[in-house]
C-alpha positions in Angstrom: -40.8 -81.5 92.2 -43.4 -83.6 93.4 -45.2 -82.8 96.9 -44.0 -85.0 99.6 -46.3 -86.4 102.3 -46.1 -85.8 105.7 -47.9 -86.4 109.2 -50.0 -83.5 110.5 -51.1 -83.1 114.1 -53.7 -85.7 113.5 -51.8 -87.9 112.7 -53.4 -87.8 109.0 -50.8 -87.1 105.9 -51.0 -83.7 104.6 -49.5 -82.8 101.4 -46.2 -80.1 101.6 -44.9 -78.6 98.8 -40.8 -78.4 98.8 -41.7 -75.9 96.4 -43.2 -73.4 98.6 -40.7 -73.3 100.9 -37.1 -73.7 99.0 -34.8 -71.4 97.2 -36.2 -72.9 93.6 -38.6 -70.1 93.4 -35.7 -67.6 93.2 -34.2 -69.8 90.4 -37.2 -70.0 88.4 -37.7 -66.3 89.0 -34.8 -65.7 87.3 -34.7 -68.6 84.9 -31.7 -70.3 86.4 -32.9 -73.9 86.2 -32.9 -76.2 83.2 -35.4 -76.0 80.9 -36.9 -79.1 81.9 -37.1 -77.6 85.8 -38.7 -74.6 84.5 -41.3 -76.4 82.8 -41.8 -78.9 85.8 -41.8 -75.5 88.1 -44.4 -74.2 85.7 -46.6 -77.1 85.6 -46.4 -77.2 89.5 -48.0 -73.7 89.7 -50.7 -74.6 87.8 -52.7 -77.1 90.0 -50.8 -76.1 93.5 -52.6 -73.1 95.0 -50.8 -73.4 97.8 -47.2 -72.6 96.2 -48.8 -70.2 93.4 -49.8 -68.3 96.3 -45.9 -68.1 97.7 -44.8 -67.9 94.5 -47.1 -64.7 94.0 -45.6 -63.0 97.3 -42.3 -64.3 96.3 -42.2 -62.3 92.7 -43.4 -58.9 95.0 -41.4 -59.3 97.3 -37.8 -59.4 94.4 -39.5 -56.2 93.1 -40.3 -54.3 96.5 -37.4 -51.9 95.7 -37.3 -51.7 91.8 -37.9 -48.6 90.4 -41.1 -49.1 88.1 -43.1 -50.4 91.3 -43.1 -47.0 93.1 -43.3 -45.5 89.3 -46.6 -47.5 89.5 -47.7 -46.8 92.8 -47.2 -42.5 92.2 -49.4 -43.5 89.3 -52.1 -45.1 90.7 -52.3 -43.4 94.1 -54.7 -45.3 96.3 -55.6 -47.9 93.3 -52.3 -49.5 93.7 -52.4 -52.8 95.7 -49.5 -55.0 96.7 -49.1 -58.3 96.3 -52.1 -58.1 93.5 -52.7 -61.6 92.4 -52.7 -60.3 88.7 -51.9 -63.7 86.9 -55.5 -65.1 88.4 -57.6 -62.0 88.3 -56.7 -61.5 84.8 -57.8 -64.9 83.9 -61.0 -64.7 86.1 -61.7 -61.4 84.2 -61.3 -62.8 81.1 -63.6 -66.1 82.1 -66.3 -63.8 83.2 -66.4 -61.4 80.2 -65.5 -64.1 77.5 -65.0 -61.7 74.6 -65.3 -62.7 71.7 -65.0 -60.7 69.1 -62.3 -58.6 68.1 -63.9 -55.6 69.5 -65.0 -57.3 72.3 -61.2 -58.2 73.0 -59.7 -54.6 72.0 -62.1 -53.3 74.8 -61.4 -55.9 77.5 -57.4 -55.0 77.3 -58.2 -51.5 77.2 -59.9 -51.6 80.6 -57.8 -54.0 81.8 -56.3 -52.7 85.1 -55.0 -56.0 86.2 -53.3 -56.7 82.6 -51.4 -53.4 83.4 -49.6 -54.8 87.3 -49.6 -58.3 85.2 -47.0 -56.5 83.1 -45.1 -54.1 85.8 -44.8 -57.2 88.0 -43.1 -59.8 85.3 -40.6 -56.9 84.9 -39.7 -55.4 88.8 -39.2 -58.9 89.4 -36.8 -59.6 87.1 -38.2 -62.4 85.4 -38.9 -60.8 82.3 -35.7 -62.0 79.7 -33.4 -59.4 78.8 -34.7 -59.1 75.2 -33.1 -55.5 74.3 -30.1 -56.5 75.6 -30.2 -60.1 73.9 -31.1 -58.0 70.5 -28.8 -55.2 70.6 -26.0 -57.5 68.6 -28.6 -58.2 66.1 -29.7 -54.5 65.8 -26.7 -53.0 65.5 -25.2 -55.6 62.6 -28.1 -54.7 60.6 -27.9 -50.7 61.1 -31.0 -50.3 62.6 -32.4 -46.8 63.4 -36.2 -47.1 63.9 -38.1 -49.8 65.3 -42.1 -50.6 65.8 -42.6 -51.9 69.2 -46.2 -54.1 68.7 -47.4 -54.7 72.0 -45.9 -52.0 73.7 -47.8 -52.3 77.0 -46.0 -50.6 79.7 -43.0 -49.5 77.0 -40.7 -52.2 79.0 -38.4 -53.0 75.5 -39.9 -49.2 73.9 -37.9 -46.7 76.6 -34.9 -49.2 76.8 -34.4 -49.3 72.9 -35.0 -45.4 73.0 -32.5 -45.8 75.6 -29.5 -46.7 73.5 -30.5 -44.2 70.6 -33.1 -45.9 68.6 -36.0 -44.1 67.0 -39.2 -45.8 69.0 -42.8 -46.3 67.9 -45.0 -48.1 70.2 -48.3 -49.8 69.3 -50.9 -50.8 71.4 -54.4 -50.5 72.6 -55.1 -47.6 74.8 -55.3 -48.6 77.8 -54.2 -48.0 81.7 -50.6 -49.9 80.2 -50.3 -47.6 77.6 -51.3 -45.0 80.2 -48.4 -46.1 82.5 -46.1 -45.7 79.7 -47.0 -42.5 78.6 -46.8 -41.1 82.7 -43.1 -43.1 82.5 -42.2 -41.1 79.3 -44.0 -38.0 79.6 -45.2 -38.7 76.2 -41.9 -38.7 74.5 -42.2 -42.1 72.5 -45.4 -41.7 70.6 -48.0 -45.0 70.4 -50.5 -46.0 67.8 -53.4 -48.3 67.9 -53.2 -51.3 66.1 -55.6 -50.7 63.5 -53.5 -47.6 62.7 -50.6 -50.0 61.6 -51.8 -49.7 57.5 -50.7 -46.1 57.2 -47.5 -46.1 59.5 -44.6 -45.7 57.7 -42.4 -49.1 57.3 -39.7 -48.8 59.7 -36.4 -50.6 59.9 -37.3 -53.3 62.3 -40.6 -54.8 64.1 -39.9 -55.9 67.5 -42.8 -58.2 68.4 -42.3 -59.4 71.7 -44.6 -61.5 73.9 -47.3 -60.2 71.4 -48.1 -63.2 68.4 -49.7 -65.3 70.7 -52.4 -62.4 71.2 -53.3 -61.9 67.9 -56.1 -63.7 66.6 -54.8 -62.9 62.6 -51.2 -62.3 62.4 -51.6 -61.6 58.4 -54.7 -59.2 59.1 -53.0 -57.1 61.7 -49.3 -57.4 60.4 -49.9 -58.0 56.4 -49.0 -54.2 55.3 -46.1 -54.3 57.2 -44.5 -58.1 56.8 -43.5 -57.7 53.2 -41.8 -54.7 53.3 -39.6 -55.0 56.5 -36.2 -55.6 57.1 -35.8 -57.4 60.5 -37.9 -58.5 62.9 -37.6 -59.5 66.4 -39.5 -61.9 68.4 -38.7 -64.0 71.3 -37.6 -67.3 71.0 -40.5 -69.3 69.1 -38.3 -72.9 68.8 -39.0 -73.5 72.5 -42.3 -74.2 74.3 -44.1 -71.3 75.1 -46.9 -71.7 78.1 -48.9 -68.6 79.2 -49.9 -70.6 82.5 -54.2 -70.5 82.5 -55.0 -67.4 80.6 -57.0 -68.2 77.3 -56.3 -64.9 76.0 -53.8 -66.6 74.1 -53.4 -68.3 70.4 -50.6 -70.7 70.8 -49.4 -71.7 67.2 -47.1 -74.1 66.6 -43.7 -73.1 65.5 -43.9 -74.8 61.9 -47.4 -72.9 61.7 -45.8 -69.3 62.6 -42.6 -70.1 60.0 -44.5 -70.9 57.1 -46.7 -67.4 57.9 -44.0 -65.5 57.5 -42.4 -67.7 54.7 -45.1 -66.1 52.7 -43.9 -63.1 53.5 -40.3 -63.3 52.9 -39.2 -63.3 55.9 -36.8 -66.0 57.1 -35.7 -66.7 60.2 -31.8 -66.0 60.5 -31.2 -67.6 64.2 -32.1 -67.2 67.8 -30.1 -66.9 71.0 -32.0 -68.2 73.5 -34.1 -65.6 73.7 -34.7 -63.7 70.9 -35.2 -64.8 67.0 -34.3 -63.0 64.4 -36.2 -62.7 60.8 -35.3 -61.0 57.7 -36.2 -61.2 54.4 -33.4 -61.8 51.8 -30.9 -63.3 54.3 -28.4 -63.6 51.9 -28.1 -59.9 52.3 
């Protein structure tokens, strides 16, 4: 959706976005468009300040009356603020304290205040995908009972698997996200750090969601778990994945990521769209 030109009252041509203005934001919000729209959409946000800005408002505004944004704002009292820009702070954040080193990372998301509305907001608005609900299928073919959430954050996939009766560890970095979850739960599904993982016990299934692209060695921080588990669940990884500006991000390509966990036995068995499915010995 290219901008289209028009007169201003100079008589000079400004540049107006159809974007900022139309019912296509709604669309994208909830992933209604083609693929190729989305990704035009996407793009379009990028480099147009102008319609990231509406698009911003526009994502507050579709989760003014979900539950999880007053669950935020009781749990931040007077450090909540609406309509947070949390997609460009967090990247400014990171730019300005460029970690580097794992440490250096660990400590920047467990600081991160803007990471945690980053993650409330994607979900009141309804654009994060239905991923349990995709998965449940999947999980319940393969009598699943307890499941590693990696990436936890907020507990947005940990208290809706918990939800429909599955045993739920979480792990993540402490943090004001983990924080959130914990104040959301009361303290019921229990979360470990991720350099804990080496002495957890292997559950039935690692759900791995929006996570891979964070970790810097998926066979360092995964590699006592990968050989021995059943199933795991990511999203989608046959399809593009785009994180917008932040750098945080490792993007692999998908050949690079089956090959990984080729090594580990693990296969994958299909996606739908939005999740993918792995398992080792599919022939199970």
């Amino acid at each position: 959706m290219p901008p289209t030109a028009t007169p201003d009252e100079s008589g000079h041509e400004s540049r107006v976005c159809e974007l900022a203005t139309s019912d296509l934001l709604d669309d994208y919000l909830h992933r209604h468009l083609p693929p190729e729209t989305m990704t035009a959409v996407r793009t379009h946000l990028d480099v147009c300040e102008r319609c990231w800005r509406v698009w911003n408002r526009h994502r507050w505004d579709a989760a003014a009356h979900h539950l999880l944004l007053s669950q935020l704002a009781e749990f931040l009292g007077p450090r909540f603020r609406p309509y947070h820009d949390s997609s460009k702070a967090l990247a400014a954040e990171w730019g300005s304290a460029e970690p580097r080193t794992d440490a250096e990372v660990a400590d920047f998301f467990r600081t991160s205040m803007s990471y945690l509305f980053n993650l409330t907001i994607w979900e009141a608005s309804g654009n994060r995908p239905p991923y349990v609900t995709a998965a449940l299928p999947t999980l319940e073919q393969h009598a699943v009972r307890t499941i590693l959430d990696v990436g936890c954050g907020i507990g947005s996939d940990a208290l809706a698997l918990r939800h429909k009766g599955f045993t739920v560890t979480g792990c993540d970095y402490r943090s004001p996200s983990t924080r959130f979850m914990h104040h959301r739960t009361g303290g019921s599904i229990p979360v470990i750090e991720p350099d804990e993982l080496h002495a957890m016990t292997t559950p039935d299934a690692l759900w791995i969601i929006d996570t891979l692209d964070h970790i810097t060695e998926i066979d360092q921080t995964l590699g006592t778990l990968l050989p021995s588990i059943r199933l795991m669940i990511t999203e989608d990884l046959t399809g593009t994945r785009k994180h917008g500006n932040q750098r945080f991000h490792h993007r692999r390509q998908y050949g690079e990521l089956t090959e990984l966990f080729g090594v580990y036995g693990l296969t994958s068995i299909g996606s739908d769209g939005i999740c993918q499915y792995w398992r080792a010995n599919p022939e199970f």
